[in-house]
Backbone as JSON, one array per atom type, in Angstrom:
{
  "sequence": "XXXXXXXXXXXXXXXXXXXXXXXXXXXXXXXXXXXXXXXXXXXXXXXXXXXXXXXXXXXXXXXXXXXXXXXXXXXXXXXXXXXXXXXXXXXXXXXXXXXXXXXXXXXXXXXXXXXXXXXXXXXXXXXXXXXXX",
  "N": [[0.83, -1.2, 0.0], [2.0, 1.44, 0.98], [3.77, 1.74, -1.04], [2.09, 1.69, -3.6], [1.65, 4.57, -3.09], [3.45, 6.0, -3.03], [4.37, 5.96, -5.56], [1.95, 6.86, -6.65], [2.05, 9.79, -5.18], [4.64, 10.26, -7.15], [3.81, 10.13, -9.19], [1.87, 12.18, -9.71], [3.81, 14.95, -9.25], [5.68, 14.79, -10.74], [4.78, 14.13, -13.29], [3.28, 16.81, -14.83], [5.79, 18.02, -15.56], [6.4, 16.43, -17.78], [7.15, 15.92, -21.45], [3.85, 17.1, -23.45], [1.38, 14.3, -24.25], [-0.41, 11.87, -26.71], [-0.1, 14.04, -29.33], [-0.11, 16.04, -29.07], [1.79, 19.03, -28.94], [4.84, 20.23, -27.1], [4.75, 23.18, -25.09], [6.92, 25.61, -24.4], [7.18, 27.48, -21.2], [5.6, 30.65, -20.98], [7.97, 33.19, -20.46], [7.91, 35.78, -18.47], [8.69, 39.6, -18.01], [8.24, 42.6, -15.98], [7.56, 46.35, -16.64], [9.39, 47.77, -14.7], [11.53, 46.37, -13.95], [12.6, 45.35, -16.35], [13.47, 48.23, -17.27], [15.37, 48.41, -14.94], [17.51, 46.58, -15.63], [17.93, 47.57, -18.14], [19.53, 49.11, -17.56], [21.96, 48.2, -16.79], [23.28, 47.34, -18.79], [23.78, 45.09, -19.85], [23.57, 43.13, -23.3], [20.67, 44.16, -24.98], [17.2, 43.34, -26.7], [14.71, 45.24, -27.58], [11.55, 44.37, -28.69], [9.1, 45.27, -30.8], [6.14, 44.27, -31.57], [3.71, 45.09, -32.38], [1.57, 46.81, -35.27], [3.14, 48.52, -37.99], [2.27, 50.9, -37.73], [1.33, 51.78, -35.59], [4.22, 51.75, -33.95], [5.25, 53.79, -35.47], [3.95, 56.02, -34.14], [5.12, 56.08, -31.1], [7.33, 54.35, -29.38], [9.03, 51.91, -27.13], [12.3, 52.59, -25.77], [15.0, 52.24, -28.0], [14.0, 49.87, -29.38], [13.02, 47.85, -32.04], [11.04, 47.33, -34.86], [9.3, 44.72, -35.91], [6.64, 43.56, -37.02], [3.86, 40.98, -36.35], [3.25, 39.87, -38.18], [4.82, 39.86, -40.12], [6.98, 38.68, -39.29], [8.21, 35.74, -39.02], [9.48, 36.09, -42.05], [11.28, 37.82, -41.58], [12.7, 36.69, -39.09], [16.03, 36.39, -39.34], [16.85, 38.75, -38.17], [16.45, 39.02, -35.35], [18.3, 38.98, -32.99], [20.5, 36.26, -31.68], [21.95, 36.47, -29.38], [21.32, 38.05, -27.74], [19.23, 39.22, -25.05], [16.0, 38.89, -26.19], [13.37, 41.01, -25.54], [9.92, 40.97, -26.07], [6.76, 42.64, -26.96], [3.69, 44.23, -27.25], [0.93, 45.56, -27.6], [-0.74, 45.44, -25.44], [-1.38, 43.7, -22.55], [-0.12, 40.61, -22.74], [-0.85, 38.72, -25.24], [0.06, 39.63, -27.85], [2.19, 38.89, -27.99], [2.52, 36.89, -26.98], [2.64, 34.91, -28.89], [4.9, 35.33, -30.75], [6.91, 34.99, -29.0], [6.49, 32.23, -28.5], [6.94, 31.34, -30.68], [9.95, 32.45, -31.45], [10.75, 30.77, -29.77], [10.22, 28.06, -30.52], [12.36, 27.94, -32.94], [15.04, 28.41, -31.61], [15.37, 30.06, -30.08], [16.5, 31.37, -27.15], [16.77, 33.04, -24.92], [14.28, 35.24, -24.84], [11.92, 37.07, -23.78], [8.49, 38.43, -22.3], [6.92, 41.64, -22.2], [5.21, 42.43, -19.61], [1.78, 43.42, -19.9], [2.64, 44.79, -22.14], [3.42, 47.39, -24.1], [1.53, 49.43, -23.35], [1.66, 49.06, -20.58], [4.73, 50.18, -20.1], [4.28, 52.97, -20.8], [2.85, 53.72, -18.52], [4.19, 53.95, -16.74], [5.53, 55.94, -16.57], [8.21, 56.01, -18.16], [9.93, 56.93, -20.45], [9.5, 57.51, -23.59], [9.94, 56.85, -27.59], [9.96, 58.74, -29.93]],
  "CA": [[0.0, 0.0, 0.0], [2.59, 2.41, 0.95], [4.42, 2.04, -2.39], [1.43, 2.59, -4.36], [1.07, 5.73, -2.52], [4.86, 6.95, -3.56], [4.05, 6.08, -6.78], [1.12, 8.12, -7.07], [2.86, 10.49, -5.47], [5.94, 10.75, -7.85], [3.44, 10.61, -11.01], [1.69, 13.26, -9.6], [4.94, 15.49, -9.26], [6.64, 14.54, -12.14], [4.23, 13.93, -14.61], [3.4, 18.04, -15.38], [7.4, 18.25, -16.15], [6.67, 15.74, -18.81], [6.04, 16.88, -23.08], [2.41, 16.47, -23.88], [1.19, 13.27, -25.47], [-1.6, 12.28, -27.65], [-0.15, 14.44, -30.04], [-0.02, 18.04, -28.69], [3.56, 19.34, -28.71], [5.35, 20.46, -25.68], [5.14, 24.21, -25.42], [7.6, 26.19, -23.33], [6.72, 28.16, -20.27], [5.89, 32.14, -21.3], [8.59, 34.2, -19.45], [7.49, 37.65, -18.55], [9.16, 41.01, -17.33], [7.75, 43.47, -16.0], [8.43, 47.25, -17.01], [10.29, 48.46, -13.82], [12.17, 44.87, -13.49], [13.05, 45.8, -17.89], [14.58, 49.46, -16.92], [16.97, 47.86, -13.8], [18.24, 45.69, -16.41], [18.6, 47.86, -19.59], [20.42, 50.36, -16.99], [22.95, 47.45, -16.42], [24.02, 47.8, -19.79], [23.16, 44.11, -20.68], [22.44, 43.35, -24.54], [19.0, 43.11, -24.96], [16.76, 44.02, -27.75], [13.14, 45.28, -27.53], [10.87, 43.67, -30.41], [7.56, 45.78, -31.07], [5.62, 43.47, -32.69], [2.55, 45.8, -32.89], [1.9, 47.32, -36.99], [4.06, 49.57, -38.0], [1.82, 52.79, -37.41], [1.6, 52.35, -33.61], [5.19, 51.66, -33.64], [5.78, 55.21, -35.31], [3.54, 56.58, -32.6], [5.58, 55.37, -29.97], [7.45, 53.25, -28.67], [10.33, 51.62, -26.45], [13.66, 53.38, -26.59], [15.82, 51.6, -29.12], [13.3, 48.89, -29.97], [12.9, 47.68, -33.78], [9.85, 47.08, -35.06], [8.95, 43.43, -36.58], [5.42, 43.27, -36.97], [3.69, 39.95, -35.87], [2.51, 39.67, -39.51], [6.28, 39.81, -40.88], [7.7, 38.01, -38.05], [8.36, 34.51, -40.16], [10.17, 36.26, -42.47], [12.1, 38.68, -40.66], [13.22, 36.01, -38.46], [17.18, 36.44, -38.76], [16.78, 40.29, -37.3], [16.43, 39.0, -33.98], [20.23, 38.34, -32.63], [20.89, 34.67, -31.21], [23.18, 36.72, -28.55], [21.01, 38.99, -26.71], [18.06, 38.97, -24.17], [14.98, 39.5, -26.6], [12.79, 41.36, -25.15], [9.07, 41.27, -27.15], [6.1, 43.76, -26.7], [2.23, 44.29, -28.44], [-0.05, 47.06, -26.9], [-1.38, 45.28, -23.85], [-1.28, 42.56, -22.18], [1.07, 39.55, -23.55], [-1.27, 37.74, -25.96], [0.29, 39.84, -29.43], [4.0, 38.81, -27.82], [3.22, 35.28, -26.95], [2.58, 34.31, -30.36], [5.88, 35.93, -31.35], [7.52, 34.19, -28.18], [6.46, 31.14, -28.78], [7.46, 30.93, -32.28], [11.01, 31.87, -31.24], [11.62, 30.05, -28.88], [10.26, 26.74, -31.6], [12.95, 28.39, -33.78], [16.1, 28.18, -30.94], [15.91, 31.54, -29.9], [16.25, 30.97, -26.25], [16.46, 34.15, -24.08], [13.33, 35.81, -24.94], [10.83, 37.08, -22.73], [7.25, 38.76, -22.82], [6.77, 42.65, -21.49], [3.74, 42.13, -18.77], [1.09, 44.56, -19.87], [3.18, 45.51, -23.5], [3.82, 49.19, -24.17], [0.88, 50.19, -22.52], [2.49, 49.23, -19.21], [5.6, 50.65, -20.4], [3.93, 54.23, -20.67], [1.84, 53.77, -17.4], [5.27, 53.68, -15.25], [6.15, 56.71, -16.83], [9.38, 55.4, -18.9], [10.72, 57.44, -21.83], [9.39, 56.6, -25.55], [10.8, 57.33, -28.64], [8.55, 59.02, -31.39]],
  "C": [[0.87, 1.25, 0.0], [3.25, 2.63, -0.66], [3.58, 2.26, -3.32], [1.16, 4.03, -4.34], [2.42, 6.11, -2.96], [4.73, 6.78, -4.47], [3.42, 6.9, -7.54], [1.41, 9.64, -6.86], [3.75, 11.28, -6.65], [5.56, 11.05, -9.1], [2.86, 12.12, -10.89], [2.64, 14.62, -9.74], [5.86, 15.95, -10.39], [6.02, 14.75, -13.95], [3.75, 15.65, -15.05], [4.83, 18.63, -15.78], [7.26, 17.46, -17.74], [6.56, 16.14, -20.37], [4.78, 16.23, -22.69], [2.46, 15.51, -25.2], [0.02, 13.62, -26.21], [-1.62, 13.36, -28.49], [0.16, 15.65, -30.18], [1.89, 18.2, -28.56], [3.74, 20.21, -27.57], [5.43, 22.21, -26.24], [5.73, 24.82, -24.02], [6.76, 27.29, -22.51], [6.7, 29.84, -20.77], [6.89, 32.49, -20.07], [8.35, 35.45, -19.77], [8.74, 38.24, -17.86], [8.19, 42.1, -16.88], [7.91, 45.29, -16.11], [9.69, 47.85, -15.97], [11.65, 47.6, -13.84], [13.04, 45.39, -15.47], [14.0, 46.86, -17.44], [15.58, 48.78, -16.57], [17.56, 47.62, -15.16], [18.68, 46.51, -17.35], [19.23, 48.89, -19.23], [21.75, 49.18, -16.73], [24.14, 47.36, -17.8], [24.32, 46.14, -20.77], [22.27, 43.91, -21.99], [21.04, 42.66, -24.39], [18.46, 43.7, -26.06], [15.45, 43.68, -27.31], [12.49, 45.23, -28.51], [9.34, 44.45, -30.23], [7.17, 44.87, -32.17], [3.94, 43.87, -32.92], [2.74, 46.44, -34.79], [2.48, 48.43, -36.53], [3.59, 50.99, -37.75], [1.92, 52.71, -35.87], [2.92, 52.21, -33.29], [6.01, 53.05, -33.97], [5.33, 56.29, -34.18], [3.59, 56.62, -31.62], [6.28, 54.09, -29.44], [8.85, 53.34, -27.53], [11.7, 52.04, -26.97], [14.36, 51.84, -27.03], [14.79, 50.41, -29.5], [12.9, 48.82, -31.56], [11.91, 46.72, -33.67], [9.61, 45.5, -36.31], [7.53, 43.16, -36.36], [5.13, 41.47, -36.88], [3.38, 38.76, -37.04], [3.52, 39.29, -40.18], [7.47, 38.77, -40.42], [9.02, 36.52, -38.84], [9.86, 34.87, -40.92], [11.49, 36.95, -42.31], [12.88, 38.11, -39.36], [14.91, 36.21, -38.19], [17.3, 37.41, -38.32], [17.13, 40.11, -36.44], [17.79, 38.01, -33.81], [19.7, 37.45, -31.71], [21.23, 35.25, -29.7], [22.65, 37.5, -27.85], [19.37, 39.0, -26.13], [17.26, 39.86, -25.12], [13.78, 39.89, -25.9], [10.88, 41.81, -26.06], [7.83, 41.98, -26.32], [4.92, 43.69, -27.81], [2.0, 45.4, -27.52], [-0.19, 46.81, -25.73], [-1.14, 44.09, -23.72], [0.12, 41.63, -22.56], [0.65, 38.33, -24.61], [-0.84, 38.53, -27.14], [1.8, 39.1, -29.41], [4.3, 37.57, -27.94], [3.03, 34.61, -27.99], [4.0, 34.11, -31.22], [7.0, 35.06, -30.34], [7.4, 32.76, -28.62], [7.57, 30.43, -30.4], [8.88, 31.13, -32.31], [11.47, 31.33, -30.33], [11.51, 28.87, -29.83], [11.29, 27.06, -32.68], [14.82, 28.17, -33.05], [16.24, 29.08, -30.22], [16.2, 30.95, -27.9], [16.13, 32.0, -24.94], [15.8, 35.38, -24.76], [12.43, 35.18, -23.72], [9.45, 37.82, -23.1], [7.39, 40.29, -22.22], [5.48, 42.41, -20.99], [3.31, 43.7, -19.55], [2.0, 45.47, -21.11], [3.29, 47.0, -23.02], [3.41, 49.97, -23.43], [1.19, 50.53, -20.98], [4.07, 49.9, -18.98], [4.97, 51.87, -20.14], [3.03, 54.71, -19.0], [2.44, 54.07, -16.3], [6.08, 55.2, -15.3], [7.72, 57.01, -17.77], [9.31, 56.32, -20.12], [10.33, 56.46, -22.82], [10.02, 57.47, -26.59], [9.65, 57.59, -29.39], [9.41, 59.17, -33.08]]
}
């Protein structure tokens, strides 16, 4: 009895570490930032690059200092842009559902230090942070 019970245990435990079966493919964990937690860092002087992946008109109307604009639409193709070598940092308007599309897809690509901005641009402007026009 006891060893069924460490068993169940250890599947319990273990088994949400595992890929998904039945077909579904394993998708990696979103990693966020949030804007204040972004600044520290891009005051450290660590490469990073900020990806607007909103269209290109709200990206002339604003955005994150030094960030280059790859729409979500272009993304695919525009793929070697984003350097191998530095903490990507990606961004939409709100939230993190225009980013995690864009996340996802590089990370299935190799990219591997990319993250999401909590609350995109909009939370960027909300903290008070410097944009570029």
């Amino acid at each position: 009895m006891r060893a069924a019970r460490s068993l169940v245990l250890a599947v319990a435990l273990f088994a949400p570490l595992a890929p998904a079966s039945a077909g579904h493919p394993w998708t990696p964990p979103l990693l966020t930032i949030d804007a204040e937690s972004l600044r520290g860092l891009a005051a450290t002087g660590r490469p990073l690059l900020a990806v607007d992946v909103r269209p290109l008109e709200a990206y002339e109307g604003g955005r994150l200092p030094g960030a280059r604009s790859i729409p979500l639409s272009s993304l695919t193709a525009r793929r070697g842009e984003v350097p191998a070598d530095a903490l990507v940092v990606l961004y939409g308007a709100t939230g993190v559902e225009e980013a995690k599309i864009a996340y996802r897809y590089l990370r299935s690509t190799g990219h591997a230090s990319v993250v999401v901005l909590e609350g995109g641009f909009d939370a960027w402007q909300a903290q008070g942070y410097g944009v570029e026009r």
